[in-house]
Structure formats: C-alpha cells, structure tokens
C-alpha positions as CSV (number, residue, x, y, z in Angstrom):
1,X,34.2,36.5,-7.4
2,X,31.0,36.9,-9.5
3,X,29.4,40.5,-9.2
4,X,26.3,39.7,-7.8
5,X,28.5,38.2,-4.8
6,X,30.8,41.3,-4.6
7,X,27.4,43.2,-4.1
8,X,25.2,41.0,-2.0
9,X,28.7,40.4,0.4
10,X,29.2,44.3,0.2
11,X,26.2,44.8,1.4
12,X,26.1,42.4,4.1
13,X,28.9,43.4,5.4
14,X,28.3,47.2,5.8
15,X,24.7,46.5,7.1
16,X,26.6,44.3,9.9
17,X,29.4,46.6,10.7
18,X,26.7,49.4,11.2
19,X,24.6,47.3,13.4
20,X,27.5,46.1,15.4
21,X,29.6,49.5,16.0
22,X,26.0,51.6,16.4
23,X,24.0,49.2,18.5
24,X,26.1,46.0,19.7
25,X,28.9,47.9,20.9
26,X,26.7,50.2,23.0
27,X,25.1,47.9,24.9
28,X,28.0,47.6,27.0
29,X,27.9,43.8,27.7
30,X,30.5,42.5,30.3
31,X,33.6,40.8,28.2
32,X,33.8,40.6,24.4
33,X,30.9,42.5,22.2
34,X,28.9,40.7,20.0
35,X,30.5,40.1,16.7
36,X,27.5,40.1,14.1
37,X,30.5,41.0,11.4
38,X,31.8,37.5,12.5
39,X,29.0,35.5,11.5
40,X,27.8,37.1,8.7
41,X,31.3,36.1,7.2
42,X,30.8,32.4,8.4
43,X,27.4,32.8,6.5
44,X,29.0,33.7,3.6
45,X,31.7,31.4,3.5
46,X,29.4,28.3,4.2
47,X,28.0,29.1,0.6
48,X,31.2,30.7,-1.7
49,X,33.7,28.2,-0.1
50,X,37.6,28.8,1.3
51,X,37.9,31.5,-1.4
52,X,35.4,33.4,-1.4
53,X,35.3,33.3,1.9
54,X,38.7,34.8,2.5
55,X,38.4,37.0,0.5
56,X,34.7,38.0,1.8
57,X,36.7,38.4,5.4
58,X,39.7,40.0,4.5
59,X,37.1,42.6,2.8
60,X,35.0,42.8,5.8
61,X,38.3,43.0,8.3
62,X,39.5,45.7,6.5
63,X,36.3,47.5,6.6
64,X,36.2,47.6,10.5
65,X,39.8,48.6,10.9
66,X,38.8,51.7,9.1
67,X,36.0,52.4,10.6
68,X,35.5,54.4,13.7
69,X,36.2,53.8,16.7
70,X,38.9,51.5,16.0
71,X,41.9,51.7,17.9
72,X,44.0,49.0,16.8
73,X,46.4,48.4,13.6
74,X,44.9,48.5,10.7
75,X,44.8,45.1,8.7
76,X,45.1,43.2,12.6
77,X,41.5,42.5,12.3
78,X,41.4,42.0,8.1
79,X,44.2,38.7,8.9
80,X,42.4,37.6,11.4
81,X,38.7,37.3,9.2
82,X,40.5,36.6,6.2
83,X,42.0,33.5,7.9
84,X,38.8,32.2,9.9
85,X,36.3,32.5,6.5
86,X,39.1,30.8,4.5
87,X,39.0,27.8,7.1
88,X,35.6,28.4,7.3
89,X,34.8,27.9,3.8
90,X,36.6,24.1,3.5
91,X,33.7,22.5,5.5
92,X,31.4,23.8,3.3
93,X,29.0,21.1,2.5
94,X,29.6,19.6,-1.1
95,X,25.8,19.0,-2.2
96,X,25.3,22.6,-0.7
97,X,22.9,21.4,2.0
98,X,22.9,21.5,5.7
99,X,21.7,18.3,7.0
100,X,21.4,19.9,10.3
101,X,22.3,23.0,12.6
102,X,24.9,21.0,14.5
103,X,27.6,21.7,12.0
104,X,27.4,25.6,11.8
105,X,27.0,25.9,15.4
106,X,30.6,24.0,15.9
107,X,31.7,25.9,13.0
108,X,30.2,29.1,14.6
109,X,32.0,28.3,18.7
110,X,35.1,27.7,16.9
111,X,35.6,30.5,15.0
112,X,34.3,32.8,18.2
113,X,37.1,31.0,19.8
114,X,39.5,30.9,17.1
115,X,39.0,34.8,16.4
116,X,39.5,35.9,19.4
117,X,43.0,33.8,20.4
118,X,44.5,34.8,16.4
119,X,43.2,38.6,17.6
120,X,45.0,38.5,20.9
121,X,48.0,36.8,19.1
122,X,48.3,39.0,16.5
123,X,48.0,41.8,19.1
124,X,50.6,40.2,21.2
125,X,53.1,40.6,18.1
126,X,52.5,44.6,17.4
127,X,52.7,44.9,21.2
128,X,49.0,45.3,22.5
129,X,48.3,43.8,25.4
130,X,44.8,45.0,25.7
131,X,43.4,41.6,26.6
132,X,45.7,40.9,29.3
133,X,43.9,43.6,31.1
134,X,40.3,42.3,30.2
135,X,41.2,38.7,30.8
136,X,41.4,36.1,27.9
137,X,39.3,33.4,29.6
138,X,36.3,35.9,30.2
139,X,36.7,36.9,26.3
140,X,36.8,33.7,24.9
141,X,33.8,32.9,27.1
142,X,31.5,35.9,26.6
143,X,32.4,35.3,23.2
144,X,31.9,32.1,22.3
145,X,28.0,32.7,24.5
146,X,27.3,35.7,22.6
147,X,28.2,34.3,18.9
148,X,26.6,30.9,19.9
149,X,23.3,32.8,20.9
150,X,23.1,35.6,18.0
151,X,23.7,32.7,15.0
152,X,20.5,31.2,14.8
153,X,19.4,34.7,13.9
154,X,21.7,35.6,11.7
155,X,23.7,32.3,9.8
156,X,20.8,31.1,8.3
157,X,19.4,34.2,6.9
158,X,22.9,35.3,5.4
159,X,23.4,31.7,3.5
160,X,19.5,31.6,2.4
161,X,20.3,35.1,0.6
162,X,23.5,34.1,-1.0
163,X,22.2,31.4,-2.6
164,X,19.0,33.1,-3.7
165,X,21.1,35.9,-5.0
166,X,23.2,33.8,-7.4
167,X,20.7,31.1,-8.6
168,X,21.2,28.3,-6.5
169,X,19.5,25.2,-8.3
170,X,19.1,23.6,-5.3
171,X,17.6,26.6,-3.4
172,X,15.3,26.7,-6.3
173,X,14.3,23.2,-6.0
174,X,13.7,23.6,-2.0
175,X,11.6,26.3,-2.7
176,X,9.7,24.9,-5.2
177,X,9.1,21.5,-3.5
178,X,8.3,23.6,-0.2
179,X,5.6,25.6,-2.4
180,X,4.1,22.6,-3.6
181,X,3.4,20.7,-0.1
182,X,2.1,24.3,0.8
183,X,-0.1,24.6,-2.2
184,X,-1.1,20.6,-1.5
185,X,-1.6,21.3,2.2
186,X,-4.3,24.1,1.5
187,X,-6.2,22.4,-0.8
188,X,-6.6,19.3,1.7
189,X,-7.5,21.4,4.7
190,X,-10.1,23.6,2.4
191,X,-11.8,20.7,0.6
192,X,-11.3,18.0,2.9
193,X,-10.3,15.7,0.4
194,X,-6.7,14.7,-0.7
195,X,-5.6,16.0,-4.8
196,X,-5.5,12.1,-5.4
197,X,-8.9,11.5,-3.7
198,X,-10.3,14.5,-6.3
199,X,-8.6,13.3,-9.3
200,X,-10.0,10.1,-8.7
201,X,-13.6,11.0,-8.4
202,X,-12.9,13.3,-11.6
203,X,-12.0,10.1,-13.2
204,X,-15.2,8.5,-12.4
205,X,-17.4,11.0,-12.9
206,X,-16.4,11.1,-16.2
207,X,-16.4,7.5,-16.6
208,X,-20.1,8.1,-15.5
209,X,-21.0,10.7,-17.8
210,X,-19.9,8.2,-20.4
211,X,-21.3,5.4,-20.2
212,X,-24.6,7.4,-19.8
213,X,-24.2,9.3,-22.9
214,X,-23.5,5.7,-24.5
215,X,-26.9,4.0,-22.8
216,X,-29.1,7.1,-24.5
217,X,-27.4,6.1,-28.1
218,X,-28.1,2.8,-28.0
219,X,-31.8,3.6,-26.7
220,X,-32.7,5.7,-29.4
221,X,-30.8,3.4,-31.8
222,X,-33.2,0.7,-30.8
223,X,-35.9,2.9,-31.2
C-alpha cells in the first residue's frame, strides 16, 4: 500500500475504534453495538479494492483485539475484517464511481450480516459460545438496523477522503465540474442574466463601439 493510504487508513481506523469502544459501546443498545470500525473498513475497501482492503481490515481487526475491553482471542476479530474488506473490495466499481447508494447499502447489510455469522463461527471453533446466550437472530438483526442506519453518515465521508488523499483524477474532475456549476449558478442568480446572455451582449457592444468609431472616420474623411 502507498504511504499516504497507510496513514489516512491508520487514522481512520483509530479515530473509529475510539469512537466506537468510548461512546458506541456505552450506549448500551439492546443486541449487537454499533460497529463504526465495520464501515469505515467497507469505506475504505470500496476505494483501494480486495487488497487493500484486506489488508486495511486485518489492520483494523487486529487493532480492536488489542484494545481494551476485549475479551475474546486475539486475531478472532482481525480474520473476520480481513475477510469481509477483502470481499468487500471486489465490487468495487471499475470507473471509481458510485452510480447510486443502493450498492453500498447492500454491500453495507451484508457485511453486518456476514460479520457477525463468520464472528460467531469463528467463536464457535475456539469454544465461545457467547452468542448462544445473546441470541443470534436478535444480533444479526440489531446489527444489520444499526450498520444500515449509521452508513449514510459514515461510508461516504470515508471514500470521499480516500480519494482526496491520494489524488483521485476523477475526484478532481467532480470537484472541479461541481465548482464550476457553483461559480455559474452565482453569477446567474446575482446578475440575472446567464454567462452566455453576458458574453453575448459583450459581443455586441463591441460590435457597436466599432462600427461607431468607423462612421466618425469616414465623417471627418469626407470632411
């Protein structure tokens, strides 16, 4: 991965494991928590494709094993990320646009879904059976509400920044083009008039101004 990934992913990822563990968790939602780690992840992925998305997910798994309170295996949570932005990261969109918010909202439920079944799985195999206890229907659900809900917020943002951050040409040609119909938009509502309207009355005006200036020569050259 380029550096200016490494860093912009780094510091994604910390910012969302801080927000999730110190305010997420504590809200003390009935079923699963919100998973803000999750989704920034899918953000990424959706921009670096299948590689650098698992790599950005096995990164950001291994992060919150470590970090307290974890009370699981650490590297359960790394495989599970590192699997879901790798599959994530295949459906990225070849021209690098999103033609609309359908496909990261499907891409968004099924990872929710996805993470949570490979997490009770894995768990399953090192012999926690914590989500028998909680109930594996009302986790997928609450999970698959809460990501659903909290991706508008956060999916779009995370993508916009990775391709700012590593000189996207087409993010650069968006922008442009949207500062342009800006630009175009507040010189029609100030003046009234359309660009073409006042480059077209420049053009006459001057056509004017011309053929005035030529009517006084030929005056004074009859004179």
């Amino acid at each position: 991965m380029r550096f200016n990934r490494i860093l912009l992913s780094s510091a994604l990822v910390v910012v969302a494991l801080v927000l999730q563990v110190s305010v997420l968790a504590r809200l003390h939602l009935p079923g699963a928590v919100p998973d803000v780690l999750l989704l920034t992840v899918l953000g990424l992925a959706l921009v670096y494709g299948h590689v650098g998305g698992a790599l950005v997910g096995f990164g950001a798994g291994l992060l919150a094993d470590l970090a307290p309170p974890a009370d699981h295996a650490a590297g359960r949570y790394a495989l599970v990320l590192c699997v879901v932005g790798y599959l994530a990261g295949l459906v990225k969109p070849e021209n690098g646009r999103l033609k609309s918010a359908t496909g990261p909202l499907v891409v968004v439920a099924a990872a929710a879904m996805g993470t949570t079944l490979l997490y009770a799985g894995v768990g399953a195999l090192v012999g926690d059976t914590a989500a028998r206890h909680v109930g594996l229907g009302s986790l997928l659900f609450t999970a698959l509400l809460y990501d659903v809900l909290l991706a508008p917020f956060v999916v779009p943002g995370i993508m916009a920044l990775a391709r700012r951050a590593e000189n996207d040409p087409l993010a650069e040609t968006g922008s442009a083009a949207q500062g342009t119909d800006i630009s175009a938009g507040w010189l029609a509502s100030g003046t009234g008039l359309r660009i073409g309207g006042q480059r077209g009355g420049l053009k006459v005006r001057a056509a004017r101004v011309r053929s005035a200036r030529a009517g006084r020569i030929k005056g004074v050259k009859r004179l």
